[in-house]
C-alpha positions as CSV (number, residue, x, y, z in Angstrom):
1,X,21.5,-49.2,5.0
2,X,23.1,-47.9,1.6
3,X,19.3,-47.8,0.2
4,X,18.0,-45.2,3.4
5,X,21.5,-42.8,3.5
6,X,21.2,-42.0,-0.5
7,X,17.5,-41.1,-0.4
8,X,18.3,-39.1,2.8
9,X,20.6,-37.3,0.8
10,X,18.3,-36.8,-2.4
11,X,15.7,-35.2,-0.1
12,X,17.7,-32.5,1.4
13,X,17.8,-30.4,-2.2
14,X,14.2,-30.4,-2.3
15,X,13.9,-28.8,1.2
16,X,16.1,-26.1,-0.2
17,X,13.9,-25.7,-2.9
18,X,10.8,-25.6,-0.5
19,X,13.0,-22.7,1.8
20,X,13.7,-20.7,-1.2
21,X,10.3,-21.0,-2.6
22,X,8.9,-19.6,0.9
23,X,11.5,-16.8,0.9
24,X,10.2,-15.8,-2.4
25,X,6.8,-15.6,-1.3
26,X,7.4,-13.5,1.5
27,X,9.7,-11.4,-0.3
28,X,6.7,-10.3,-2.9
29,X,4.2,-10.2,-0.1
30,X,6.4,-7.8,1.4
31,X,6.8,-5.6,-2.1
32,X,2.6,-5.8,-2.0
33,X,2.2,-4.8,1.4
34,X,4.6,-1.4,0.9
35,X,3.1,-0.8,-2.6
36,X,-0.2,-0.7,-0.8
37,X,1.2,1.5,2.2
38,X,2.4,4.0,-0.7
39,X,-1.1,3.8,-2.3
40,X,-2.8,4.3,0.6
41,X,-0.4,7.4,1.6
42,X,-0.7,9.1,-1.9
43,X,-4.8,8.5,-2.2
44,X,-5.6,8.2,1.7
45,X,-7.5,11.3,2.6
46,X,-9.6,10.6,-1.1
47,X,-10.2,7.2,-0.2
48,X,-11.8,8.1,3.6
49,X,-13.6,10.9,2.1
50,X,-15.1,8.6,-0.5
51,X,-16.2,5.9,1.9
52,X,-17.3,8.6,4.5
53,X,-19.9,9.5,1.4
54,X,-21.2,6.2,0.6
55,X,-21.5,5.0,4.4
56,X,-23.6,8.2,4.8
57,X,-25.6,7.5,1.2
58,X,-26.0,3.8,2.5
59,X,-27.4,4.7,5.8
60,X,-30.2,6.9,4.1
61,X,-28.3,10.6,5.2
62,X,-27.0,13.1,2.1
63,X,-23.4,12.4,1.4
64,X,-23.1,15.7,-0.6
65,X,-20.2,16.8,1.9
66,X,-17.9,14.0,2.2
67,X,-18.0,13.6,-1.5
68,X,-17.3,17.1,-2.1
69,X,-14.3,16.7,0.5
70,X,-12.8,13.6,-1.6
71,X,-13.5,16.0,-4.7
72,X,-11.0,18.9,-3.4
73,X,-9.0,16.4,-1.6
74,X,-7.8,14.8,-4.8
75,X,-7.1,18.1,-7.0
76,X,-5.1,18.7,-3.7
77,X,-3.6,15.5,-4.6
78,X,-3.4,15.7,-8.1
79,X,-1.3,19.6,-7.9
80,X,1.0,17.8,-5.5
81,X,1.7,15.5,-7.9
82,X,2.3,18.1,-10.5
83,X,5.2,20.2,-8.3
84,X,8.8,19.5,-8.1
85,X,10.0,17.8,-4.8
86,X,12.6,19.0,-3.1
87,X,13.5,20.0,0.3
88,X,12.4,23.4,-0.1
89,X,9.0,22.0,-0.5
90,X,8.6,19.3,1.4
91,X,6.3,21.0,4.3
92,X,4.2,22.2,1.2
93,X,4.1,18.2,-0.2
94,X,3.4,16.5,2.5
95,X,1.0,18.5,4.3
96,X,3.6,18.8,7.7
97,X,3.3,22.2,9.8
98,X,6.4,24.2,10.7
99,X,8.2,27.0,9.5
């Protein structure tokens, strides 16, 4: 009986281990998942416009448009970048309506 309770108690610290290892892995998944949110938000409209012009290209039809529509859409990206944020400007920044 001595033999079974001391190996009980050396397995319980490497349960822990396993536990803490999991909660590290969902903790960096997490950190992926928003950095990719934030890409997507930043480089969103780019990235549709792009893949709007290669579906079209792929499927045989001119993509000309789309691609020209990712073109403006990033130097619309690229001058928000370049601007100060504040309140004053956030309608400007983010693209929101209102006054």
């Amino acid at each position: 009986m001595e033999r079974y309770e001391r190996n009980a108690v050396r397995a319980r610290p490497v349960l822990k281990q396993r536990g803490q290892g999991m909660s590290e892995y969902i903790i960096i998944t997490a950190l992926i998942a928003v950095a990719g949110i934030g890409l997507f938000a930043a480089f969103g409209d780019t990235l549709q416009n792009q893949m709007a012009g290669m579906s079209q290209e792929m499927a045989g039809k001119s993509g000309a448009t789309d691609i020209q529509k990712a073109g403006t859409t990033a130097n619309t990206a690229r001058t928000r970048a370049a601007q100060a944020e504040s309140l004053s400007n956030y309608n400007q920044q983010t693209g929101a309506g209102g006054g």
